[in-house]
C-alpha positions as CSV (number, residue, x, y, z in Angstrom):
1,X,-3.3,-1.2,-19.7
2,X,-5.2,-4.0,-18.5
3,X,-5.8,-5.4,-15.1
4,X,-7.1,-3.8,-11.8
5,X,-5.9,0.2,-12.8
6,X,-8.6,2.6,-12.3
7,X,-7.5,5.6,-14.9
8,X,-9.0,8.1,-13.2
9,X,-7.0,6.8,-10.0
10,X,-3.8,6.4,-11.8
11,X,-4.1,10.2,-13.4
12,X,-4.8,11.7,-9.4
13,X,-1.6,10.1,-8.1
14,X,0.1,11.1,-11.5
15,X,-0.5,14.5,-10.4
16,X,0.6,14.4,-7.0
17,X,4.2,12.8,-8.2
18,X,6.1,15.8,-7.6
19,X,5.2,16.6,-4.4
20,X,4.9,12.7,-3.1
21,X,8.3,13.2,-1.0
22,X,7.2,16.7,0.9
23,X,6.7,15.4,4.7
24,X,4.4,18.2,4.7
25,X,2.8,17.9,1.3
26,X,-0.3,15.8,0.1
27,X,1.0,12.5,1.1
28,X,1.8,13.6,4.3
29,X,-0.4,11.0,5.9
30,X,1.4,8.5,4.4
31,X,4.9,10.1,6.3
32,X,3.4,10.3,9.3
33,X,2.0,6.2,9.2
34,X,5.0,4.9,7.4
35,X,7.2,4.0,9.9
36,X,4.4,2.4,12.2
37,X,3.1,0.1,9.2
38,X,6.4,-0.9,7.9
39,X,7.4,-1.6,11.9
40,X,4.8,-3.9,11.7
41,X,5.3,-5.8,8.6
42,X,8.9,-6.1,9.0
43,X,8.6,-7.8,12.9
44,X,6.3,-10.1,10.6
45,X,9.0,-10.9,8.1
46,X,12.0,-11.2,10.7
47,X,15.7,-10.1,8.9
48,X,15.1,-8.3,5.7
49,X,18.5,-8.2,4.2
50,X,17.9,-10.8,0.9
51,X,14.3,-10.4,1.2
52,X,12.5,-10.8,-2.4
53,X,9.9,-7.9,-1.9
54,X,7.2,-6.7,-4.5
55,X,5.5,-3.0,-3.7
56,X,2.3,-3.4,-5.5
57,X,0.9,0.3,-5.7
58,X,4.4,1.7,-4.9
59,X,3.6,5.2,-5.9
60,X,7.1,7.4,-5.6
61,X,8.3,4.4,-3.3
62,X,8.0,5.4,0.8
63,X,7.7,1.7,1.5
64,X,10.2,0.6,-1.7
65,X,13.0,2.5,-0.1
66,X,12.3,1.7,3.3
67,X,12.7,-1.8,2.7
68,X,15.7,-1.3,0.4
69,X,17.5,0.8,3.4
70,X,17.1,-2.2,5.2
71,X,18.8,-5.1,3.1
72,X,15.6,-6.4,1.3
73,X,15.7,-7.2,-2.9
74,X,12.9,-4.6,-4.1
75,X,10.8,-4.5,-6.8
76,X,8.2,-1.5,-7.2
77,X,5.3,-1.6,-9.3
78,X,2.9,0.9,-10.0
79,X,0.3,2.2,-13.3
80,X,1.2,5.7,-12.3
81,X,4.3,6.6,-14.4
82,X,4.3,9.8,-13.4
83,X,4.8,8.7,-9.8
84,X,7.0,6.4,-10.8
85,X,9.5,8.3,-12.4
86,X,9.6,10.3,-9.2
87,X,10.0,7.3,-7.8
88,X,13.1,6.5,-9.2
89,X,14.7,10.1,-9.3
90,X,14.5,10.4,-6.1
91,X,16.4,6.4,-5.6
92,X,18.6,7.8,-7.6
93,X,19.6,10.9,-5.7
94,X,19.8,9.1,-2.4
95,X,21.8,6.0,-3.3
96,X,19.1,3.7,-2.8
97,X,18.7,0.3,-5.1
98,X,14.9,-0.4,-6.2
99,X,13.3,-1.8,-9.8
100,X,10.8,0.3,-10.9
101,X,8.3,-1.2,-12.9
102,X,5.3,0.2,-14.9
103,X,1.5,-1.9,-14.5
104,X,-0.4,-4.2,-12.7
105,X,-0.4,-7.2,-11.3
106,X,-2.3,-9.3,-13.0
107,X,-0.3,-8.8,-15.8
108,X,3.3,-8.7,-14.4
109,X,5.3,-11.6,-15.4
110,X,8.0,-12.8,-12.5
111,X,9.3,-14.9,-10.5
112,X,7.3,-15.5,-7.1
113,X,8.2,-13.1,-4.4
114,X,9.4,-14.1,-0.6
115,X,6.8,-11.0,0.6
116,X,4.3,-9.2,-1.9
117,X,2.9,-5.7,-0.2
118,X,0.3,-3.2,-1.5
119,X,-0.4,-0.2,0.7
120,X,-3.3,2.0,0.7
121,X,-4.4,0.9,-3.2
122,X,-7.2,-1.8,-2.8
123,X,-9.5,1.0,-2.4
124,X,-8.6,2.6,-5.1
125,X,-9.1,-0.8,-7.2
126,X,-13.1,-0.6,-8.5
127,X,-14.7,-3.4,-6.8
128,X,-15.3,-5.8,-9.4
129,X,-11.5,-6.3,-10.1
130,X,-10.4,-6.9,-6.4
131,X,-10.8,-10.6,-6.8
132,X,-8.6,-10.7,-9.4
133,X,-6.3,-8.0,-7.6
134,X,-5.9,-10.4,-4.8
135,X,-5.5,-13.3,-7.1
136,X,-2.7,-11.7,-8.6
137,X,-0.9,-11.0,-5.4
138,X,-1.3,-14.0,-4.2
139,X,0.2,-15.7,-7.6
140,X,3.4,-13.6,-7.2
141,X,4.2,-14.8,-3.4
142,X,5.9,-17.9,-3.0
143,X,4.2,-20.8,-1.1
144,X,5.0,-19.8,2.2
145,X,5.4,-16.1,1.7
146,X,3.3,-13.2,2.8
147,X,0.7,-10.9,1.6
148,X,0.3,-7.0,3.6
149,X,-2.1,-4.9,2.8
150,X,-3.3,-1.6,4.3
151,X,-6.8,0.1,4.0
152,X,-9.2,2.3,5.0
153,X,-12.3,0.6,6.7
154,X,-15.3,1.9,5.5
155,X,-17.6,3.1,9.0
156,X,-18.6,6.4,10.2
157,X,-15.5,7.3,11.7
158,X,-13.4,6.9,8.7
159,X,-15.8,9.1,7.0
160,X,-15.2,12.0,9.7
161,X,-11.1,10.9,9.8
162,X,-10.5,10.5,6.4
163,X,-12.9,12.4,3.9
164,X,-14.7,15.2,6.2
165,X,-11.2,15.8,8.5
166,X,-8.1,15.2,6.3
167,X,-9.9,16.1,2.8
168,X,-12.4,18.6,3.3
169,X,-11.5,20.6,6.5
170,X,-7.6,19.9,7.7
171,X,-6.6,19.6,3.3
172,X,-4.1,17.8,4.5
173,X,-5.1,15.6,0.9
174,X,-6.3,16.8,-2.6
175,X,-10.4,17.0,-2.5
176,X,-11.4,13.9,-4.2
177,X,-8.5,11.3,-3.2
178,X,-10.9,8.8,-2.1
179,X,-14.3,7.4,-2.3
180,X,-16.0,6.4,1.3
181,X,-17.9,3.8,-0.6
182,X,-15.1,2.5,-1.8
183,X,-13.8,1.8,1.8
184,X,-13.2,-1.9,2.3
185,X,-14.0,-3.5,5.8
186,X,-11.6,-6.2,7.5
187,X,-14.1,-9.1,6.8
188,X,-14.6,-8.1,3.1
189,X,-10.7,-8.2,2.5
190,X,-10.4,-11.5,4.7
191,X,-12.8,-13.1,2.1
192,X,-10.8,-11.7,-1.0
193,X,-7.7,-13.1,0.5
194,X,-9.0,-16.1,1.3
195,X,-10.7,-16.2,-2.2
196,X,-7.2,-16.3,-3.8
197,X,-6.0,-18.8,-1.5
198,X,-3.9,-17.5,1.4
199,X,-4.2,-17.8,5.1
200,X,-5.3,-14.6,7.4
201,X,-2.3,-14.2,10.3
202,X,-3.3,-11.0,11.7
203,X,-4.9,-8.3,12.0
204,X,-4.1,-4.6,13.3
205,X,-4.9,-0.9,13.6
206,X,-3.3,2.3,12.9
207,X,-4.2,5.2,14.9
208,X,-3.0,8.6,15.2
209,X,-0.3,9.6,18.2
210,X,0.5,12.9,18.7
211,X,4.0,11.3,19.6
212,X,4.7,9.7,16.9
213,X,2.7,10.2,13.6
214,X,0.3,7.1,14.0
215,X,0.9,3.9,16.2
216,X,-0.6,0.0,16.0
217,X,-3.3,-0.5,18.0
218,X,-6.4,-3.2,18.0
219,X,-8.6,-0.2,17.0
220,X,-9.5,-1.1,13.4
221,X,-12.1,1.7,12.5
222,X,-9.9,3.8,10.3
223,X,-7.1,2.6,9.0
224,X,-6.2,-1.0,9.6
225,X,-3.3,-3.1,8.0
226,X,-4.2,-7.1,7.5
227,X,-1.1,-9.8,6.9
228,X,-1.6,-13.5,5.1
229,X,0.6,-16.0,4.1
230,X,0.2,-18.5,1.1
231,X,-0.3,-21.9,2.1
């Protein structure tokens, strides 16, 4: 497999497939942010019901079926078969209509999408393919469309959030899951983006709320999620 998939990556999230849809599991992080990131990319999107939508990164498909509960047309891609075919099990058991394809982006071959997403993967993409990872995304929007991604930023505080506190003390992830170096700030995406030839719209934070799991905010220092649109 060619293209922007880290092996090593691919094989950690391989590993995880099984337990991707335990709320309390090692993606529980990802339950707890999921409704506040998708919140905020569908008021960017307006209706989703016809909505072409590619998941780039899908994993076992939290944002895929959140967007196909809602109307949108779905496609999930991911190099993590493993993942993937949990992905599609669990579709399967709960009535809910994605495409599940196996790879990257750079070399999937389709038609351009309305809205192309990719959720807590660029960091997991080694830094000298991001260009092209962005490029790719970018190619499978249509003019007009929109790119969302979300990361971790790579400061201090993400350190303590994401690697000292949710790895190493809390476990609420594997050991391992991510590389702080690998962190990406806002203005280092903002170029990659604008590299491939789309427009930065906005900006926004995700923080954690005892309320609700994690809410938007303009705090950036963490986790952030960014939104363009191809021009």
């Amino acid at each position: 497999m060619s293209g922007s998939a880290d092996l090593q990556e691919v094989a950690k999230f391989d590993a995880l497939a099984q337990d991707w849809w335990k709320p309390t599991g090692p993606m529980a992080p990802l339950h707890a942010m999921n409704p506040a990131r998708m919140g905020w990319i569908a008021e960017r999107l307006g209706p989703l019901e016809g909505l072409r939508i590619l998941d780039v990164g899908c994993g076992a498909g939290l944002a895929s079926e959140w967007l196909a509960r809602r109307g949108a047309i779905v496609t999930g891609l991911d190099a993590a078969g493993a993942a993937l075919e949990a992905a599609r099990a669990h579709a399967a058991s709960h009535g809910v209509s994605v495409d599940y394809r196996e790879g990257t982006p750079e070399d999937f071959a389709a038609e351009a999408f309305d809205a192309v997403i990719s959720l807590e993967v660029i960091e997991h993409v080694p830094p000298a393919e991001r260009a092209g990872f962005c490029a790719a995304l970018a190619r499978l929007t249509r003019p007009g469309g929109q790119v969302f991604l979300s990361t971790l930023n790579r400061t201090r505080r993400s350190y303590l959030f994401a690697i000292l506190g949710a790895e190493q003390i809390l476990r609420w992830l594997p050991r391992g899951t991510h590389d702080w170096k690998q962190f990406v700030t806002p203005e280092e995406l903002g170029r990659l983006l604008r590299g491939a030839g789309l427009a930065v719209t906005d900006v926004a934070g995700m923080v954690p709320s005892l309320r609700t799991g994690f809410r938007i905010a303009r705090d950036t220092g963490v986790n952030y999620l960014m939104a363009a649109r191809k021009v």
